[in-house]
KEMILUM-695445 format. One line per 8 residues: number of its first residue (from 1); their letters; for each residue y, x, z of C-alpha. Coordinates in pm, whole numbers, plus 50000, padded with zeros to 5 digits. Each point is the difference from the previous one (the first is absolute). Layout:
! residues N
NUM) A) Y:X:Z  ...
! end
This chain:
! residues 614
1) XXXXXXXX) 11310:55768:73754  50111:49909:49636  50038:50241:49715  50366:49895:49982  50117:50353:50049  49864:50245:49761  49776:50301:50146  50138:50237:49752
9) XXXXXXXX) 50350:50033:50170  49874:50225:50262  49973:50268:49662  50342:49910:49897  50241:50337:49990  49797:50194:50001  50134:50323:50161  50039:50276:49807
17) XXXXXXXX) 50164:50268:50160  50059:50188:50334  50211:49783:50264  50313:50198:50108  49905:50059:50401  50126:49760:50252  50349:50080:50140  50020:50256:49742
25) XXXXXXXX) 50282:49794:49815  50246:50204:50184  49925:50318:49873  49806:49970:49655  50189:49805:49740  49806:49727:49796  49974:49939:49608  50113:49631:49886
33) XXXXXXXX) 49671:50006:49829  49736:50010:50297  50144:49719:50226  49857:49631:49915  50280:49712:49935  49928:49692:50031  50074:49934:49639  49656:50141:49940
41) XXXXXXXX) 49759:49732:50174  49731:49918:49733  49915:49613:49965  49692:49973:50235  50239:50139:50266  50277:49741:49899  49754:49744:49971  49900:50040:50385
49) XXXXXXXX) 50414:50011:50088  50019:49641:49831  49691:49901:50107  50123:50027:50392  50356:49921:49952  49913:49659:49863  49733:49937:50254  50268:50085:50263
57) XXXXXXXX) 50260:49792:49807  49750:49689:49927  49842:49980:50288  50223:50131:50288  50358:49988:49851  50032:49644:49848  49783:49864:50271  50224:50101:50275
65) XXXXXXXX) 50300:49830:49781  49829:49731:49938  49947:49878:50377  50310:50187:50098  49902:50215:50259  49772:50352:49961  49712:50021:50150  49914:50024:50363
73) XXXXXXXX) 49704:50137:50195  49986:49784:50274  50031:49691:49776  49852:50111:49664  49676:50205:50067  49744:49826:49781  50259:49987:49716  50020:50384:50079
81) XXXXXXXX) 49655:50032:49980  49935:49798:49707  50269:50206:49834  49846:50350:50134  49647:49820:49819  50143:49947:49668  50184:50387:49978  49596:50108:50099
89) XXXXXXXX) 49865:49814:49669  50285:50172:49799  49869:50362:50153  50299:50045:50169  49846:50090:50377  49768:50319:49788  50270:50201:49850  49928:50309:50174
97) XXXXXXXX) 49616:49952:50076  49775:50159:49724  49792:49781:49759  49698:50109:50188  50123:49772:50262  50109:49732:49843  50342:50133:49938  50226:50120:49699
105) XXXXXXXX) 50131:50341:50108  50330:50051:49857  50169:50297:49983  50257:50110:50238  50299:49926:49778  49900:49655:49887  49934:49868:50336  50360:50072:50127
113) XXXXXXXX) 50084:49766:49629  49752:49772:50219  50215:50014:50298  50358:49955:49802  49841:49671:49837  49883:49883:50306  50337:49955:50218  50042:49698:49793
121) XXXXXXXX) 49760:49869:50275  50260:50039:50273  49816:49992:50331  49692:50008:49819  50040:50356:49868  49962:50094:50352  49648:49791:50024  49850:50134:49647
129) XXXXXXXX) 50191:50369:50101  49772:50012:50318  49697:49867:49811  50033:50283:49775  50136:50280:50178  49971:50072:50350  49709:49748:50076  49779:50157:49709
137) XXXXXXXX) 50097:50361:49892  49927:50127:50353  49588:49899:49892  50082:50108:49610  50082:50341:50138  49830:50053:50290  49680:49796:49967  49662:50082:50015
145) XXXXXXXX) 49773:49833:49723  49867:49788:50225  50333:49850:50127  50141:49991:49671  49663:49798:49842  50042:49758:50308  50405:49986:50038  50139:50068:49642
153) XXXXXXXX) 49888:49686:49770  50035:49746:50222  50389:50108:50015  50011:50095:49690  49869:49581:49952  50248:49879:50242  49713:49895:50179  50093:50215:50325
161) XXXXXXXX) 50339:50054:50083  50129:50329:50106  50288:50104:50284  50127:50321:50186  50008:50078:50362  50200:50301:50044  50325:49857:50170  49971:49981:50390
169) XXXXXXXX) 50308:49874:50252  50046:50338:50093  49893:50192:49710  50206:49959:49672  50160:50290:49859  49790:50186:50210  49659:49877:49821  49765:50281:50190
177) XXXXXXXX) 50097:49846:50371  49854:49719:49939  49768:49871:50346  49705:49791:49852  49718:50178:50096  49663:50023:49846  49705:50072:50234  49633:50087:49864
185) XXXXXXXX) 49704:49771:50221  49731:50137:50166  49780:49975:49712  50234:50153:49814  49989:49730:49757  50289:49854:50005  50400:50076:50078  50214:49754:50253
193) XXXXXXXX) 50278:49977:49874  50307:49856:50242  50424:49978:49933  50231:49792:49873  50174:50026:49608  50344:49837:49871  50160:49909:49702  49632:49992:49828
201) XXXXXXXX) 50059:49842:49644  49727:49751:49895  49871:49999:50356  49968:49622:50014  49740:49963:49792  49850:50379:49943  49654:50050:49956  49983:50337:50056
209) XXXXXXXX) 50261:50228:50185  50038:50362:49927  50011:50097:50376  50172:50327:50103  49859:50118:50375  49971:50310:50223  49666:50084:50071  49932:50166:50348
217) XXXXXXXX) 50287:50273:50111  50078:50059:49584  50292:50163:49895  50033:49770:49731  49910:49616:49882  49687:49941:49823  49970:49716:49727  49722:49740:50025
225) XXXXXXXX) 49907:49677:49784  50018:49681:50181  49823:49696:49932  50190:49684:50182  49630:49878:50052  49888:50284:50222  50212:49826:50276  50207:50137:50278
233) XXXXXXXX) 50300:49868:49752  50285:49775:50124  50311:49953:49766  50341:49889:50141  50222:49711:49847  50167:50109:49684  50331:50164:50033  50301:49825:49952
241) XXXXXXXX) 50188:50231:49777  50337:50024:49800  49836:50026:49662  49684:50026:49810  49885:49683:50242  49703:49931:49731  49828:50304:50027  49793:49976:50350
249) XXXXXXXX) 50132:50224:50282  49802:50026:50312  49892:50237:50294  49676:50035:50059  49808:50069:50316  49651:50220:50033  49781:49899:50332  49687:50160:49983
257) XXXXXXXX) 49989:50022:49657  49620:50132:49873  50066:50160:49701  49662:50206:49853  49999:50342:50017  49968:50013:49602  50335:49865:49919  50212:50280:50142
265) XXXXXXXX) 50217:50088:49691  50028:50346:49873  49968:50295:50296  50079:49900:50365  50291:50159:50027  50135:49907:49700  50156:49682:50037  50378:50165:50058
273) XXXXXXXX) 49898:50171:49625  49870:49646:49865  50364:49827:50120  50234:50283:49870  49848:49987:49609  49977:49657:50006  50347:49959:50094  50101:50218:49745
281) XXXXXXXX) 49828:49770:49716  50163:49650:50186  50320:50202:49962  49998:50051:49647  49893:49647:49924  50251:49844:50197  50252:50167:49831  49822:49881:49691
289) XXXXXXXX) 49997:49629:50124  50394:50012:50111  50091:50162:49660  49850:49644:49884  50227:49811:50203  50284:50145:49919  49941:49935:49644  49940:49607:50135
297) XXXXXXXX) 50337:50003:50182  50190:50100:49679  49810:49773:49799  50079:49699:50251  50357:50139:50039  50051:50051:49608  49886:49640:49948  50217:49825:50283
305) XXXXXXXX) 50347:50192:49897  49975:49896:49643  49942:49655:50112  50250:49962:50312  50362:49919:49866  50313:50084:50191  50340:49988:49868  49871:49878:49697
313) XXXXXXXX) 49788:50269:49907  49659:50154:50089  49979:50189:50338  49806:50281:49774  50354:50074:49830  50131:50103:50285  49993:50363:50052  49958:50011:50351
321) XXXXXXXX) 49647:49831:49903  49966:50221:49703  50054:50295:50281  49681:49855:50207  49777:49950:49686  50091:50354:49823  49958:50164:50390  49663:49778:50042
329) XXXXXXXX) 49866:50113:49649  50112:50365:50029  49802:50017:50344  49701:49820:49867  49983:50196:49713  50034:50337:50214  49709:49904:50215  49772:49919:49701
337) XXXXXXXX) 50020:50337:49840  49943:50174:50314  49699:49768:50133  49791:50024:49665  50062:50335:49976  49849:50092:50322  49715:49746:49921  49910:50179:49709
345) XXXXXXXX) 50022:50322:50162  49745:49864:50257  49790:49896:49721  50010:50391:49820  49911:50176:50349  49715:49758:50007  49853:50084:49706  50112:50393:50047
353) XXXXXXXX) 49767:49952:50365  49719:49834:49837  49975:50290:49713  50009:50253:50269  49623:49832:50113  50164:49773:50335  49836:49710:50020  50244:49655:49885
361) XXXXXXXX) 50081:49882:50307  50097:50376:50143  50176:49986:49675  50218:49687:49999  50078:50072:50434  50138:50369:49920  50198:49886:49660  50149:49736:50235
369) XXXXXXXX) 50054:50276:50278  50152:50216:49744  50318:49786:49961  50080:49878:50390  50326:50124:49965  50057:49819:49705  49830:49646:50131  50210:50028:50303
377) XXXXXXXX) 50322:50025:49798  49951:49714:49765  49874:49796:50273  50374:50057:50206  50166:49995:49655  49830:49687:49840  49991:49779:50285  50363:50026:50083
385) XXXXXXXX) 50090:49941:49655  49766:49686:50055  50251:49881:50313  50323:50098:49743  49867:49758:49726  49901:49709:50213  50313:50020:50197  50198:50042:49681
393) XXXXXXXX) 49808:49711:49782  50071:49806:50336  50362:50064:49971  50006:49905:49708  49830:49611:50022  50315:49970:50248  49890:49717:50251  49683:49893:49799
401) XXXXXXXX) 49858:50321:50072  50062:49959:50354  49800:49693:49963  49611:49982:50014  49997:49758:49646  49958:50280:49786  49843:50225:50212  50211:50275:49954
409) XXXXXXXX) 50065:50025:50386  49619:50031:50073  49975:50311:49745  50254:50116:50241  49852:49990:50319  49661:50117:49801  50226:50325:49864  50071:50100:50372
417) XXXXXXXX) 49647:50116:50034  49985:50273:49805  50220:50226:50181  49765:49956:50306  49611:50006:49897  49837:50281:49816  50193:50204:50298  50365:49978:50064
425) XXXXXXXX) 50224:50129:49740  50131:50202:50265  49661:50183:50060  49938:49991:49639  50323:50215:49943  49894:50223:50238  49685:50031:49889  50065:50135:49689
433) XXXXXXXX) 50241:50268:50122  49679:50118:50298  49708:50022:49656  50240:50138:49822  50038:50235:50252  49673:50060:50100  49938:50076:49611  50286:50241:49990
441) XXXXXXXX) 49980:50199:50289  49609:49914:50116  49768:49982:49696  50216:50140:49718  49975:49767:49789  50365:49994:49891  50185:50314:50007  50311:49828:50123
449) XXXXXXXX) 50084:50383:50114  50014:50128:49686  50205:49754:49827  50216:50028:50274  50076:50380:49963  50124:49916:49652  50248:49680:50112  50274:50293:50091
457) XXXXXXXX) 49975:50133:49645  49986:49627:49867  50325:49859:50196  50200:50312:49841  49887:49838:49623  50193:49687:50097  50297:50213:49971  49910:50014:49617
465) XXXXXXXX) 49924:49761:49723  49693:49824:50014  49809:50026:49678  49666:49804:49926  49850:49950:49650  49874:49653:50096  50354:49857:49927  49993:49876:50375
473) XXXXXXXX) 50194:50203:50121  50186:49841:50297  49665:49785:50113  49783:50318:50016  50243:50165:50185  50048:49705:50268  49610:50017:50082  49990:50382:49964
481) XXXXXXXX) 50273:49961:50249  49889:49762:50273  49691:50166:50034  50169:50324:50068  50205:49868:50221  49692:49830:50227  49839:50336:49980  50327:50228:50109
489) XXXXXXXX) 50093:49742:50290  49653:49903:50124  49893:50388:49950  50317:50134:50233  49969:49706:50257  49650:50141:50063  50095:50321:50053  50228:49960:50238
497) XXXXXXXX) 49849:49740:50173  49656:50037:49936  49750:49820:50242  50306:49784:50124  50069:49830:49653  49720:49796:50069  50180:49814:50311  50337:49967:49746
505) XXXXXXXX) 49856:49646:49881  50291:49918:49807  50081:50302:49827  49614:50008:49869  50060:49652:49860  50311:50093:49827  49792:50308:49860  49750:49745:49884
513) XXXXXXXX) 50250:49769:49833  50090:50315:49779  49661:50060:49902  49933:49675:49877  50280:49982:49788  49887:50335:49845  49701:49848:49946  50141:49661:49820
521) XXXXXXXX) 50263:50155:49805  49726:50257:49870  49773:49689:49911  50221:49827:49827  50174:50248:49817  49635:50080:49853  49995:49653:49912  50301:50002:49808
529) XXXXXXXX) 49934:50332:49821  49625:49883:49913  50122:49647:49817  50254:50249:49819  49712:50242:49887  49775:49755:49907  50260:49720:49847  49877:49724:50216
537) XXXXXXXX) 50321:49854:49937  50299:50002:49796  50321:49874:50002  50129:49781:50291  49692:49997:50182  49964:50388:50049  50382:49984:50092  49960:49721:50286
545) XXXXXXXX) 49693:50286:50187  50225:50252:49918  50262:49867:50169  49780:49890:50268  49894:50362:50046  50388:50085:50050  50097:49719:50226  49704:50126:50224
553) XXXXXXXX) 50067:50369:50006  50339:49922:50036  49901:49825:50354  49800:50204:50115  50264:50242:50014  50193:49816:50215  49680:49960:50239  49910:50350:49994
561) XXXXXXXX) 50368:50131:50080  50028:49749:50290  49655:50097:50113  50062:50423:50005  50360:49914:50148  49815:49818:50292  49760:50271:50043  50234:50268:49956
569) XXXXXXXX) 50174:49846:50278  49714:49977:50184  49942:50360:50060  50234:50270:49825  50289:50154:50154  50301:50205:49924  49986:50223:49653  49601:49879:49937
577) XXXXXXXX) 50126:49645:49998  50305:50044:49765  49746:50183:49759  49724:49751:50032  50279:49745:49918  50133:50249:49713  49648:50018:49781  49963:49581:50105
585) XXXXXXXX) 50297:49912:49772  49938:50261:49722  49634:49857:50022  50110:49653:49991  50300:50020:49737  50159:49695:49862  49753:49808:49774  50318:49848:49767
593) XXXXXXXX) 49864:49657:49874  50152:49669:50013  49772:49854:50224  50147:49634:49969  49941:49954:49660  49683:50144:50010  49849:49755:50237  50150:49707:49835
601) XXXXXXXX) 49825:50139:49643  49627:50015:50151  50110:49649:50182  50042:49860:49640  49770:50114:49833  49775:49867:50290  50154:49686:49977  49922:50007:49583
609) XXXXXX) 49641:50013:50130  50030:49747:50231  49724:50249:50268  49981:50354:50065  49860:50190:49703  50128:50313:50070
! end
């Protein structure tokens, strides 16, 4: 590995104060002041988001223009490889291994910047994201020394290429039912490891295989590290997909399978643990890597609608176009305040862990634990603003996007993705309402039942003016708002319904959908008021996020009251449900903006800078 990327980022903000708890967003309000913007990247961190981007650009995006077609698996694999090589000399494959093993250890924050700059890679996001997420962090964290000395630098190098066997044909979702089976010989020297994994990402031409297998009777999986030389390993044909066809998809089949006794990973047991926190890191980092390509979409849409001429004019003055720009910018913009934020959060629980004496990896897994609500939520959020922007920027190249010459359609069928791996963003919506739960009602962690004795008192203060000293008057009060509302529907749903709410799929999802958006208008309402304290900008270009900020909240709105309706629907009755109904519209009041000409401002400006800059 070359020194391209400088060791010293993994000291870079520094934290320097207590994280607010996971989840706790609801209930404790935040200072401008302690969440990070992404205004406030120092130049080794910007140096590594150029450094990727115009790798991806140089060597993936104009290459794929020039022969007009993207790159393809089946038909491409040594120009994959070579291409997987030459991101291993830049240090690209060691970004979350320590220097001890060759790698250079960033910190939480700046390897989701990692992530953004890397969707510029298309279907090779998906190789490098596997190379440096769920094939490696499960030995980072979980590793003895021994397996880490052996396993770590030569992926950190490139020099062994990493993949993840969790998926199964009958175990998705439902990660623990997995059937591979791992038996210990005789000797008891080694496991046998038989079953069948799907969908396994870099499969084609992994060296090693983090292997996820139930030992004996176990109530749940056990991890192990596979070496493709130990034998016992057939891999099916690559898949034929919709998208992403340069990143290698294959299943792969375990016959016997001697794997030494020595490369179990982490307890026995422990494997259903191992799966879960990983997860929760891929989730994150996705919605890092499809923030990126949303910011690509505008860029490629920005560029073709000043270009493109109907009626005499540029498409871009059109303000049906300016409407899909200002929407795609708002949402992008949305999505990067509440991503970094919860990447710097992770970063400030991991240094709060490791001053409390736990070890680093302990450290980093329980920071990352911490915010699984939040992970889960920008993972649904980000990825289907990801599907928006592609489909819009699409739209907007008219028949030539529809076309494969400028590749537009492939980012397309590469967006579609995103909803799916990672888990569902069904699952992921419930998700976050059961750990929220659990950390309400089982481990106390959030004292959801205290707020919610004071919502009562709090509904009755909409009846009065709404003062704030921040001058934000309005926006604080939308986000104080939805979150109140989440709390008082969600809170007397489970009252009355209590065990059942879990089968009432739909309503859970619309209680999710609420929570996010308290979540993202919070975020980027921070934003907003932290480049007004701190006179980041003046003038127009503190206007254009302001407005930004309104366009958003004033969305959300609409999401939020559509979402309560539905669940209010779902389950109240009689005088309960006129009530519920009551406190949604004082809650959700009317957020008076012109909407229109706010969109077609932040399209302008973007179209002054000729790329998102927001």
């Amino acid at each position: 590995m070359t020194s391209s990327v400088d060791s010293k980022i993994k000291k870079t903000n520094s934290p320097s104060r207590i994280a607010q708890p996971g989840c706790s967003f609801l209930i404790q309000e935040e200072k401008p002041q302690n969440i990070f913007i992404s205004e406030e990247w120092n130049e080794e961190q910007k140096m590594i988001y150029d450094m990727v981007q115009d790798f991806c650009k140089k060597e993936i995006m104009e290459a794929m223009l020039s022969r007009g077609r993207e790159f393809e698996i089946t038909k491409d694999k040594e120009e994959i490889l070579q291409l997987f090589d030459k991101a291993s000399e830049l240090g690209l494959c060691g970004v979350s291994i320590s220097e001890e093993y060759g790698g250079i250890n960033l910190d939480f924050n700046t390897s989701c910047l990692f992530a953004e700059a890397s969707a510029y890679g298309f279907s090779f996001a998906t190789t490098m994201g596997a190379q440096t997420s769920i094939g490696s962090l499960p030995i980072v964290y979980y590793g003895t020394k021994d397996q880490k000395e052996k396993y770590l630098p030569g992926i950190a190098s490139g020099e062994l290429k990493a993949s993840y066997c969790l998926t199964e044909p009958r175990s998705g979702s439902d990660a623990n039912s997995g059937k591979t089976s791992a038996t210990l010989n005789e000797a008891e020297t080694h496991y046998a490891i038989n079953g069948q994994k799907m969908w396994i990402t870099n499969g084609g031409f992994a060296d090693i295989f983090i292997v996820f297998a139930r030992i004996d009777d176990d109530k749940n999986l056990s991890a192990f590290i596979v070496e493709k030389g130990f034998g016992g390993i057939t891999l099916g044909a690559e898949e034929k997909k919709l998208g992403i066809k340069g990143s290698s998809t294959v299943q792969v089949f375990f016959e016997n399978c001697m794997v030494p006794k020595e490369n179990l990973l982490g307890d026995r047991n422990g494997g259903f643990k191992i799966a879960l926190n990983i997860l929760n890191t891929g989730r994150i980092k996705l919605a890092a890597s499809t923030t990126g390509g949303c910011k690509l979409s505008i860029d490629q849409a920005v560029t073709y609608a000043k270009q493109r001429e109907q009626f005499d004019t540029p498409i871009a003055n059109f303000g049906a176009i300016k409407h899909k720009i200002g929407q795609m910018a708002v949402l992008t913009y949305a999505a990067e305040a509440a991503l970094y934020r919860t990447g710097h959060n992770i970063n400030l629980k991991t240094e709060e862990f490791l001053s409390q004496g736990k070890s680093e990896n302990e450290s980093k897994l329980k920071a990352i634990r911490e915010y699984a609500v939040e992970c889960s939520l920008l993972k649904v959020k980000c990825s289907e603003n990801l599907d928006y922007a592609i489909d819009e920027c699409l739209q907007i190249h008219g028949g030539m996007g529809y076309s494969a010459e400028l590749g537009i359609e492939m980012g397309y069928r590469d967006a579609r993705i995103t909803r799916i791996y990672e888990g569902t963003n069904e699952i992921n919506r419930m998700l976050s309402l059961a750990e929220l739960t659990k950390r309400a009602i089982k481990t106390k962690e959030v004292d959801l039942v205290g707020a919610g004795k004071k919502i009562p008192t709090y509904i009755l203060k909409q009846y009065l003016p709404f003062k704030s000293n921040s001058g934000w008057n309005q926006e604080e009060r939308i986000v104080k708002n939805i979150k109140t509302l989440f709390m008082m529907l969600s809170g007397k749903a489970g009252q009355e319904l209590k065990e059942k709410m879990v089968d009432e799929q739909e309503m859970v999802m619309n209680f999710a959908d609420i929570l996010a958006e308290a979540y993202f208008c919070e975020s980027v309402l921070l934003k907003v008021q932290k480049l007004e304290k701190n006179k980041l900008y003046s003038g127009k270009d503190f206007d254009i996020r302001k407005k930004a900020l309104q366009v958003y909240l004033y969305e959300a709105i609409d999401i939020c009251r559509k979402s309560a309706n539905d669940a209010i629907n779902s389950w109240a009755t009689g005088s309960n449900k006129k009530m519920m109904k009551r406190f949604t519209n004082k809650l959700l009041f009317n957020y008076d903006i012109n909407v229109k000409n706010l969109r077609r401002e932040i399209a302008e400006y973007v179209y002054e800078k000729g790329e998102y800059t927001l």
